[in-house]
C-alpha positions as a Markdown table, in Angstrom:
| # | Residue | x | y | z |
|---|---|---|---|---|
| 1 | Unk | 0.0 | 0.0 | 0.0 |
| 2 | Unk | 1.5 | 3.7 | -1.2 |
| 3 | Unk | -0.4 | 6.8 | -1.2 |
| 4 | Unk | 0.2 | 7.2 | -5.0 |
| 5 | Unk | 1.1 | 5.1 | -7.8 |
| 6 | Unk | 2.6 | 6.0 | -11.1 |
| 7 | Unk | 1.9 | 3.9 | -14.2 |
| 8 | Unk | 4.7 | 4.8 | -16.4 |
| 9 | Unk | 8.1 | 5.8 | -15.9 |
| 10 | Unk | 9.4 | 8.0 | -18.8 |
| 11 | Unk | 9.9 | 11.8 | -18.5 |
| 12 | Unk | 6.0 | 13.0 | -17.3 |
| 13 | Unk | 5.9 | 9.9 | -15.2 |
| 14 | Unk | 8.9 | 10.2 | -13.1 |
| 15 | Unk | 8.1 | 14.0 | -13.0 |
| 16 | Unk | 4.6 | 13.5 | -11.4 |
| 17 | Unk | 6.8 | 11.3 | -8.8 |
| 18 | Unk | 8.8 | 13.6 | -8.1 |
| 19 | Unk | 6.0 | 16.3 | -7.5 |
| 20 | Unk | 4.4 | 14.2 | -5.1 |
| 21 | Unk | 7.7 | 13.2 | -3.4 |
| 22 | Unk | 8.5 | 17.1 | -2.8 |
| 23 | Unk | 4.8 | 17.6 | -1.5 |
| 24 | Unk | 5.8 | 14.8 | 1.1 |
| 25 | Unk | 3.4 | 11.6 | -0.4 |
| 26 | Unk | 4.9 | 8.3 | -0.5 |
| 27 | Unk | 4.7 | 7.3 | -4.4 |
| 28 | Unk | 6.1 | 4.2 | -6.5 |
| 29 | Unk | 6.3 | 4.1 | -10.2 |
| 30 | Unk | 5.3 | 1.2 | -12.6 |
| 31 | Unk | 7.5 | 1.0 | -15.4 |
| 32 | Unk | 7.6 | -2.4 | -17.6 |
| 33 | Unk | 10.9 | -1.0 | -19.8 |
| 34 | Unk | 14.2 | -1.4 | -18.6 |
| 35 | Unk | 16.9 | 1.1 | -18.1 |
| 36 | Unk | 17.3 | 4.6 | -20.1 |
| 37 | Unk | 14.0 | 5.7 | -21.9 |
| 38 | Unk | 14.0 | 6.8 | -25.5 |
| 39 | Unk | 11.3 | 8.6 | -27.3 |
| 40 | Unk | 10.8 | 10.2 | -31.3 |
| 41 | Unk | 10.6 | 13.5 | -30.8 |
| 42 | Unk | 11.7 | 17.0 | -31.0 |
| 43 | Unk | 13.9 | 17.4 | -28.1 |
| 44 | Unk | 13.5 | 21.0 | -27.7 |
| 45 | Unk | 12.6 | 22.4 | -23.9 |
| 46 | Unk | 11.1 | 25.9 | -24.4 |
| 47 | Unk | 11.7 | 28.2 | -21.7 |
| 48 | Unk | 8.9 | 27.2 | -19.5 |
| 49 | Unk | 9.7 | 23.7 | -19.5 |
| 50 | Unk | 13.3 | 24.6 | -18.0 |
| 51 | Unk | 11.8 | 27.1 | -15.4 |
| 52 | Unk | 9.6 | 24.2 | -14.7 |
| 53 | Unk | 11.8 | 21.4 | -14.3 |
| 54 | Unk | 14.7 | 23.5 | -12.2 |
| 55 | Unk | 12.1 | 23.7 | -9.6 |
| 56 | Unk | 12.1 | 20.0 | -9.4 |
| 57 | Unk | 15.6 | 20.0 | -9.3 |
| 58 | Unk | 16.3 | 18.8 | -12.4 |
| 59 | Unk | 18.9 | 20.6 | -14.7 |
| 60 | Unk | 19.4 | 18.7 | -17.8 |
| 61 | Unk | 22.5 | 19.1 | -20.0 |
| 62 | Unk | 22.3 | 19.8 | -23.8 |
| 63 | Unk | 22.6 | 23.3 | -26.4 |
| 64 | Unk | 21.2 | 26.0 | -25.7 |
| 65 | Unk | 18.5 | 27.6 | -28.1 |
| 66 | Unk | 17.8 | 31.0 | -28.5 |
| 67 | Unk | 14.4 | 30.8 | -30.2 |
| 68 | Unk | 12.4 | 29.4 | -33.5 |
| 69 | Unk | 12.8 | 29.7 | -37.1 |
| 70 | Unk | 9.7 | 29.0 | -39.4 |
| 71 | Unk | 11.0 | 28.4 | -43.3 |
| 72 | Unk | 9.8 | 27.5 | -46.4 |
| 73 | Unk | 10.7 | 28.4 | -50.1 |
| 74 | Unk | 13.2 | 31.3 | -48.9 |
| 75 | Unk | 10.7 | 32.8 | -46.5 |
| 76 | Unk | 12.0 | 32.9 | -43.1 |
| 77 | Unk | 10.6 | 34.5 | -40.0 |
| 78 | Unk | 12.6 | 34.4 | -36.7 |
| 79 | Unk | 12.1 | 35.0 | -33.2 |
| 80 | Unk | 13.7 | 35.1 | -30.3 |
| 81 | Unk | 12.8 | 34.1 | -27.1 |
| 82 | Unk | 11.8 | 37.1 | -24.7 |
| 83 | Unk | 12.2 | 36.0 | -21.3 |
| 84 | Unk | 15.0 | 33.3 | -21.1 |
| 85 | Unk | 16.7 | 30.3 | -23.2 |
| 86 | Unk | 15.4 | 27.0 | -24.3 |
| 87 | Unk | 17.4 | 24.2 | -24.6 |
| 88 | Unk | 17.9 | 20.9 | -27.1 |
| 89 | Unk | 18.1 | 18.0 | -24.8 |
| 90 | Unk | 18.2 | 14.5 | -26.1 |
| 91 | Unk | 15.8 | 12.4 | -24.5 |
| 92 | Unk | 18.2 | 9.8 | -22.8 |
| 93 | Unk | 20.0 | 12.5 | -21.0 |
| 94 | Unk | 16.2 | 14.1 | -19.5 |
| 95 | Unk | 15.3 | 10.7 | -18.6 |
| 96 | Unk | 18.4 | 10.4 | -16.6 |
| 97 | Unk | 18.5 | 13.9 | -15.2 |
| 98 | Unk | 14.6 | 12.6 | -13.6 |
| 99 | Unk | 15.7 | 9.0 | -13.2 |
| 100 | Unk | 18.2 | 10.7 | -10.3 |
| 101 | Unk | 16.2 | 13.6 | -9.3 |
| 102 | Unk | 13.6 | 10.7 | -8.3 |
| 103 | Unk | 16.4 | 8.0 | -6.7 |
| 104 | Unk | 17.4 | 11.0 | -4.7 |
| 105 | Unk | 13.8 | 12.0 | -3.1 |
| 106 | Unk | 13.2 | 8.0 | -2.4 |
| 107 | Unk | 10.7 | 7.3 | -5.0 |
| 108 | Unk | 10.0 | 3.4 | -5.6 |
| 109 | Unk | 10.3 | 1.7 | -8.7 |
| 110 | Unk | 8.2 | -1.3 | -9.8 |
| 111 | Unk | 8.8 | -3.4 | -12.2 |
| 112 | Unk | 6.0 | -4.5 | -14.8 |
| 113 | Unk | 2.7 | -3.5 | -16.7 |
| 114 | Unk | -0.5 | -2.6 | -15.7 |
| 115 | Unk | -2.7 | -5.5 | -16.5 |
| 116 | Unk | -6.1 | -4.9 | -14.3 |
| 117 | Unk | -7.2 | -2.1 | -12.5 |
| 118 | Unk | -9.9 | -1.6 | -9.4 |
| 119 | Unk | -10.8 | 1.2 | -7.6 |
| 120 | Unk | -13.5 | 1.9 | -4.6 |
| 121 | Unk | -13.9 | 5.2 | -2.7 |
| 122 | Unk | -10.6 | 4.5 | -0.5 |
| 123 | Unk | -8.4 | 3.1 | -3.1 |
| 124 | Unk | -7.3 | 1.9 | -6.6 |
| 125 | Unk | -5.7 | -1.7 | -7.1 |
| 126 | Unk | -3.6 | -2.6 | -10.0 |
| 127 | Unk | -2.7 | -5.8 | -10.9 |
| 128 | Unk | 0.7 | -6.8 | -12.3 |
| 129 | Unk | 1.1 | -10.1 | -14.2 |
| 130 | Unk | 2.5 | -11.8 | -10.8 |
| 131 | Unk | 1.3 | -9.3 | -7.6 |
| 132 | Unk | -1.2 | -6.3 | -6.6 |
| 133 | Unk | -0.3 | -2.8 | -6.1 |
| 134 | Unk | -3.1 | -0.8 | -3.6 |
| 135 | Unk | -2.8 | 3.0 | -3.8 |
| 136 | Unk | -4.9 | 5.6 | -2.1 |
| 137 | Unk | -4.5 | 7.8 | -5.9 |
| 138 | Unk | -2.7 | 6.3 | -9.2 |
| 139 | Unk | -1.8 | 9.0 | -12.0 |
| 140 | Unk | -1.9 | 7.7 | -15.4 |
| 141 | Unk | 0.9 | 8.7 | -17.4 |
| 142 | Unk | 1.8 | 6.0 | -20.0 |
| 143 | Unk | 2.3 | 8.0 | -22.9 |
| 144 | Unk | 0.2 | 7.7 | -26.3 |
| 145 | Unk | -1.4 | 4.4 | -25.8 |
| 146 | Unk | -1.8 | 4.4 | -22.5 |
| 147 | Unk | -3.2 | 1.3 | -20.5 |
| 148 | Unk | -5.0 | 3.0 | -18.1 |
| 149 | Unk | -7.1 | 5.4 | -20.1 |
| 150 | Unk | -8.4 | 2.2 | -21.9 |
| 151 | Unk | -8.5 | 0.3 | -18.4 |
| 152 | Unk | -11.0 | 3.0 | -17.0 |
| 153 | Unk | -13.3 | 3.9 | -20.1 |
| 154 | Unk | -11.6 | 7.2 | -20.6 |
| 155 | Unk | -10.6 | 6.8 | -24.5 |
| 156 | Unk | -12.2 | 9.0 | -27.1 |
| 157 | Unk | -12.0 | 7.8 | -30.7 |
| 158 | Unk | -9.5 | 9.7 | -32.3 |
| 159 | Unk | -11.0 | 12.2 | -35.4 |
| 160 | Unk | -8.4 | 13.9 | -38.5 |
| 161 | Unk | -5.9 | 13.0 | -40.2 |
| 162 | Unk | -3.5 | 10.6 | -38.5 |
| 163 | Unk | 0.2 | 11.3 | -38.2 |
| 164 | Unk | 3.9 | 10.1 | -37.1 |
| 165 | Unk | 6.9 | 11.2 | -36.0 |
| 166 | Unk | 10.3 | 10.0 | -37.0 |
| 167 | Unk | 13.5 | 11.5 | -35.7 |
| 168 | Unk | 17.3 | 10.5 | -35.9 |
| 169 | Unk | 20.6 | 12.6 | -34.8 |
| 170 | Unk | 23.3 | 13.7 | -37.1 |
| 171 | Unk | 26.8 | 14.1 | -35.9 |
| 172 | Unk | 27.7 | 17.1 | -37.0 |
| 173 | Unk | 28.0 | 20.7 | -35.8 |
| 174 | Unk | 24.6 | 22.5 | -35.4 |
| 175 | Unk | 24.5 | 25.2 | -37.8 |
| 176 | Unk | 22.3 | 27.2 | -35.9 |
| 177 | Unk | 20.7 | 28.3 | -32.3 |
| 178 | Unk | 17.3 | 28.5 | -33.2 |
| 179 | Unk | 15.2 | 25.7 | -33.2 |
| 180 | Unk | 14.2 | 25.1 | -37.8 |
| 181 | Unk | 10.8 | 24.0 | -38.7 |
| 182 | Unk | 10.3 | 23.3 | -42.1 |
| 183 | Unk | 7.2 | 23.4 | -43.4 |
| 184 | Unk | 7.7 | 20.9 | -46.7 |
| 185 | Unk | 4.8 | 20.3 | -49.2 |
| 186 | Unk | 3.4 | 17.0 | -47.0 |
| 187 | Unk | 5.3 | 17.2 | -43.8 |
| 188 | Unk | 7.1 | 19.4 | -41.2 |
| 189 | Unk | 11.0 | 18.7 | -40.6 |
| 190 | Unk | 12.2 | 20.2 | -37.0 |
| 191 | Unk | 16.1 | 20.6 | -36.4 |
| 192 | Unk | 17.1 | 20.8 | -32.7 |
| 193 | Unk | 20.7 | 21.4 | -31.9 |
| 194 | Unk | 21.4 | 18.9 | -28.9 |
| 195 | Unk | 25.2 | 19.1 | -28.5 |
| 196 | Unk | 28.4 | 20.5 | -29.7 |
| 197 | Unk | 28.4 | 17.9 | -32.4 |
| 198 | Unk | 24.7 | 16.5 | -32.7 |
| 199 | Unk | 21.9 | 17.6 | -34.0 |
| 200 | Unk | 18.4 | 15.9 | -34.1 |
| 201 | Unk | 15.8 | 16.0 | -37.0 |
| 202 | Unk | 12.4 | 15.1 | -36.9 |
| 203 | Unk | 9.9 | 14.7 | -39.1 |
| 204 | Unk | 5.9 | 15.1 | -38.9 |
| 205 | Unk | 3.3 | 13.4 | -41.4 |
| 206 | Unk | 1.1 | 11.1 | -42.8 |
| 207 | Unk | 1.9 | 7.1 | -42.3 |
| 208 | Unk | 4.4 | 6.2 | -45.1 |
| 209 | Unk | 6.2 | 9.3 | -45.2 |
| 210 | Unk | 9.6 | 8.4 | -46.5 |
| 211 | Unk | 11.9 | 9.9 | -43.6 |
| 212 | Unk | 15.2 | 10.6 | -45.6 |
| 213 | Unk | 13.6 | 11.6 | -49.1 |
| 214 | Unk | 11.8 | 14.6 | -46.3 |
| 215 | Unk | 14.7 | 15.8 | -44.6 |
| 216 | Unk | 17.2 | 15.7 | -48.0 |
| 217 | Unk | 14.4 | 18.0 | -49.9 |
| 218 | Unk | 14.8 | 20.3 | -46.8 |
| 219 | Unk | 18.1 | 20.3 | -45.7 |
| 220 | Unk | 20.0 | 18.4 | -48.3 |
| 221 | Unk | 22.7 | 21.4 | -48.2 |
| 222 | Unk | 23.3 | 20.5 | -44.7 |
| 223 | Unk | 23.5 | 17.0 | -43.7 |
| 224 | Unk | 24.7 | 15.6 | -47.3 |
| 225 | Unk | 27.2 | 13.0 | -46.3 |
| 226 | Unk | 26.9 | 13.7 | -42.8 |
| 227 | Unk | 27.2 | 10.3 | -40.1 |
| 228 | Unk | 23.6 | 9.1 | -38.2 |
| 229 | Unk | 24.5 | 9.4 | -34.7 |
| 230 | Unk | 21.2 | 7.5 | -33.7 |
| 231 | Unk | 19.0 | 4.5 | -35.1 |
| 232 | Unk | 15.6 | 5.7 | -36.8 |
| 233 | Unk | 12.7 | 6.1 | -34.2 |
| 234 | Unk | 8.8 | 6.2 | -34.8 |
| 235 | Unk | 6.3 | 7.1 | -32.7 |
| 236 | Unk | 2.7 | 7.3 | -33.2 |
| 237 | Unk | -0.2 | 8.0 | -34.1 |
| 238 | Unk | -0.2 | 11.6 | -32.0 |
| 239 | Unk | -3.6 | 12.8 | -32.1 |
| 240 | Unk | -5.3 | 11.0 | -29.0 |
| 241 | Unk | -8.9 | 11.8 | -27.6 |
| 242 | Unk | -10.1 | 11.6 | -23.9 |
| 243 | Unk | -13.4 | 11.8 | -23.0 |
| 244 | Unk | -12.1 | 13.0 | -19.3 |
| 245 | Unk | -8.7 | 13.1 | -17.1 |
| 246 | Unk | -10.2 | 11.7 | -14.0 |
| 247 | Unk | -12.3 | 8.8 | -13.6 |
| 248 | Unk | -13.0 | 8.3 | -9.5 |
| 249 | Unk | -9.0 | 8.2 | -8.1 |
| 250 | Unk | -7.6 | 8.1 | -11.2 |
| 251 | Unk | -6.1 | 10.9 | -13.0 |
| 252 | Unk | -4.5 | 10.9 | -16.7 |
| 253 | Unk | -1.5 | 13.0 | -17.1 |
| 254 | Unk | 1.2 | 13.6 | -20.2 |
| 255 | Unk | -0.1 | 11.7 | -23.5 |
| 256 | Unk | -2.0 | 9.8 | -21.9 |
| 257 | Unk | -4.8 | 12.3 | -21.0 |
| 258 | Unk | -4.8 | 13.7 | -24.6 |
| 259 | Unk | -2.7 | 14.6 | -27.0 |
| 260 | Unk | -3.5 | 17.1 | -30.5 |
| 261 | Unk | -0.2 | 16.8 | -32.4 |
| 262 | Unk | 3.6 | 17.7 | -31.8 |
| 263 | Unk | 3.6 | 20.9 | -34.6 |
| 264 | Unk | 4.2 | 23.4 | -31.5 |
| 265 | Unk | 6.8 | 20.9 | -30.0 |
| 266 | Unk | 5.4 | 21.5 | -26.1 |
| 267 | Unk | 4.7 | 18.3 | -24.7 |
| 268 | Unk | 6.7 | 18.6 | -22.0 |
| 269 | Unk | 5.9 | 21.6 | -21.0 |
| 270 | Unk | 2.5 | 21.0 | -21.2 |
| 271 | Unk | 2.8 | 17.6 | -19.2 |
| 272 | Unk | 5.0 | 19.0 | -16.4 |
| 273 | Unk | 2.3 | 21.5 | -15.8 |
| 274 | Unk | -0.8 | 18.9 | -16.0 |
| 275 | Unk | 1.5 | 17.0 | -13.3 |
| 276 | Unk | 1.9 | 19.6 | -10.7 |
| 277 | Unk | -2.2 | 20.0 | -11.0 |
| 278 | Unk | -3.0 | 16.9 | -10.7 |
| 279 | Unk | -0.6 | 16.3 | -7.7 |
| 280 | Unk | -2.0 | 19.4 | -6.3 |
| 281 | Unk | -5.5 | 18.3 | -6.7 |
| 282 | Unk | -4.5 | 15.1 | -4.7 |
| 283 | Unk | -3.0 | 16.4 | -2.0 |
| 284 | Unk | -6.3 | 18.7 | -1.6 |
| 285 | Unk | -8.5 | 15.3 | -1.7 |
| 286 | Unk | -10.7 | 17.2 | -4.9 |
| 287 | Unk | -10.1 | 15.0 | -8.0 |
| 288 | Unk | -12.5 | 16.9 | -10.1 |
| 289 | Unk | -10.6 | 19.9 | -9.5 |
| 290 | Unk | -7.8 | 18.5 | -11.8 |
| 291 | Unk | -10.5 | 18.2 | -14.6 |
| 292 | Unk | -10.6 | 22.2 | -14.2 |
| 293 | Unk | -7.2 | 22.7 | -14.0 |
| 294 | Unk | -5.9 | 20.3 | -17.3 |
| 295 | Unk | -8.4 | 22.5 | -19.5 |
| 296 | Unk | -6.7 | 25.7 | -18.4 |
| 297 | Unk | -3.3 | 24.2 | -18.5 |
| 298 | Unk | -3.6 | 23.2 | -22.0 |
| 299 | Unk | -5.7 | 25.3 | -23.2 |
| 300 | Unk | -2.9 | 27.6 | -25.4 |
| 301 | Unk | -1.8 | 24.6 | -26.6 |
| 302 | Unk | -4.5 | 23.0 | -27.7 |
| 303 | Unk | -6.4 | 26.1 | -29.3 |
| 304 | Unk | -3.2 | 27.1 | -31.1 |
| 305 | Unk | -2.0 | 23.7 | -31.9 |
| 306 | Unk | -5.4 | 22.6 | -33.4 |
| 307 | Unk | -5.3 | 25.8 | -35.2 |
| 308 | Unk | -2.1 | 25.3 | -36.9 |
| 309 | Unk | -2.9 | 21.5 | -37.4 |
| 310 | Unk | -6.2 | 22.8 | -39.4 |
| 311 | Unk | -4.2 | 25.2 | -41.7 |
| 312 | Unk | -1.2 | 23.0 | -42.3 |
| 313 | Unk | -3.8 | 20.8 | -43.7 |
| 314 | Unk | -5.8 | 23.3 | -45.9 |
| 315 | Unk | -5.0 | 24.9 | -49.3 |
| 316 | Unk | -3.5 | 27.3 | -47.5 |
| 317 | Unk | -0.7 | 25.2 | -46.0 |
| 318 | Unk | 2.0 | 27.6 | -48.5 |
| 319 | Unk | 1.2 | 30.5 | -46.8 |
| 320 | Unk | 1.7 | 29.9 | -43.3 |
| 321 | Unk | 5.5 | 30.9 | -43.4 |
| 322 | Unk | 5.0 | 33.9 | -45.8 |
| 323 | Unk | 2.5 | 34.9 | -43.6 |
| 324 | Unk | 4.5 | 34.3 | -40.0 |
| 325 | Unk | 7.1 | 36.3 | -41.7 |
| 326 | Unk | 4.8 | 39.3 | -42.7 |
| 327 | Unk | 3.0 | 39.2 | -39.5 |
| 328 | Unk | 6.3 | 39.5 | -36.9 |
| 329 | Unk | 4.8 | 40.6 | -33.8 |
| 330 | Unk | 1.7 | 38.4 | -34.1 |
| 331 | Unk | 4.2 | 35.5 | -34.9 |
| 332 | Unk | 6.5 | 36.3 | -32.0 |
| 333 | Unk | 3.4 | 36.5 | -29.8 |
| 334 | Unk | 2.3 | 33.0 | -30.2 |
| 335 | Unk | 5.4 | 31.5 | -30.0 |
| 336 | Unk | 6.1 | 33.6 | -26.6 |
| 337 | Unk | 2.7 | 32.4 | -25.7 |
| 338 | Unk | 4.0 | 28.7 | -26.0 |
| 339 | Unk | 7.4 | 29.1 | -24.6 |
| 340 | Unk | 6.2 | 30.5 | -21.4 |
């Protein structure tokens, strides 16, 4: 018996541990993967995901950024961050930064994968393939297709267009310190500097979209010839539906409690905040608080996101960077508007 069990132990998991370590709860995490977690995506921590993660006590090393470039066809429009840095961080090195943050504050690790879960008005019981786990609260935050939204009736159908990701690293020099999204005719490529000699590319679209065709019509005067410095990774599909976040003691958090797409590359930030509500919301005993208080953290994100989502995918797709770069302060607004 804990007072609050994890399900999932990559980087929103083993931050809503840590959250509920530091507001003095007793909290083990159920993770069925072993050692160093790796993810396809961006890598890039906006401002407000650093602030947010430095007051967990977690200072992950990588490049710093200075802000986002949108580009297509020539067109360019820049901005730089206002109020701070961001910083490319491969996601090995943030799971390892939380991985110790958590070993440090006595969090408990469990080995294994939801299979069954129970809950009554004093607790929620999961059951591993070989032993039972009773928790007074469990937060669900096992990513994209998670276990527990499914396991309490909290899946949506997804609607749209599905999409991927795909990223790999490049060992070479990063030739910039701005984050690079390019908007291609089917697909968006981002470019995260991550290290002195590393840089990660991702890339956003439909199923089938042929990864190295993508990036070399996009950056093909950058990378030609250059070494992979990681395998190939996939992840998806990203849009995911919820119907709710909390369903009696059980909260969703991270992917798990909903997910648009990854075009304004804030996941993290996004699920660090969702975590520190739904922790607070715990400690406070008022569960349906945290339904409140997801809808407002998210709510930039998801307006904006599903915005951009809806005109990336319209006739109108070409103009989005002309327009960003015509329209500077209204450009520089939304993206200070995500970063915070």
């Amino acid at each position: 018996m804990t007072q609050l069990l994890v399900a999932g132990g990559g980087p929103i998991g083993l931050a809503a541990a840590i959250e509920a370590r530091l507001a003095g709860l007793d909290v083990a995490v159920i993770e069925q993967r072993h050692g160093t977690i790796d993810k396809a995506c961006g890598e890039g921590l906006m401002p407000g995901a650093l602030r947010a993660l430095n007051r967990l006590g977690v200072d992950p090393v990588g490049r710093d950024i200075r802000g986002i470039s949108y580009r297509r066809d020539g067109h360019r429009a820049d901005h730089p961050f206002a109020h701070g840095t961001a910083r490319g961080v491969r996601r090995p090195v943030l799971h390892v930064a939380l991985s110790r943050r958590a070993d440090e504050l006595g969090v408990e690790r469990i080995e294994g994968k939801v299979g069954l879960l129970s809950q009554d008005d004093e607790s929620v019981t999961v059951v591993l393939r070989d032993e039972a786990v009773r928790a007074n609260w469990l937060i669900g935050c096992d990513g994209l297709h998670s276990t527990v939204r499914d396991l309490v009736g909290l899946a949506s159908p997804p609607r749209g267009r599905r999409r991927f990701g795909l990223r790999r690293h490049f060992a070479i020099e990063p030739w910039s310190d701005f984050v690079e999204v390019h908007w291609t005719k089917d697909a968006e490529v981002y470019v995260t500097p991550v290290g002195d000699h590393n840089v990660g590319i991702a890339v956003l679209g439909a199923p089938g979209t042929d990864y190295d065709r993508t990036v070399s019509t996009a950056l093909a005067d950058r990378i030609d010839g250059a070494p992979h410095s990681s395998d190939l990774r996939g992840a998806g599909p990203l849009r995911q539906r919820t119907r709710a976040r909390t369903a009696g003691r059980v909260l969703l958090a991270g992917d798990a409690s909903g997910y648009v797409d990854a075009l304004t590359g804030e996941g993290i930030r996004v699920g660090l905040a969702q975590v520190a509500a739904a922790v607070r919301c715990i400690v406070a005993g008022d569960p349906q608080a945290y339904e409140r208080e997801w809808r407002t953290a998210t709510r930039d994100f998801r307006m904006l996101t599903s915005g951009l989502v809806a005109l990336g995918a319209s006739p109108a797709r070409r103009a989005i960077v002309p327009l960003a770069d015509s329209l500077p302060r209204t450009y520089g607004a939304i993206v200070e508007r995500l970063a915070r």
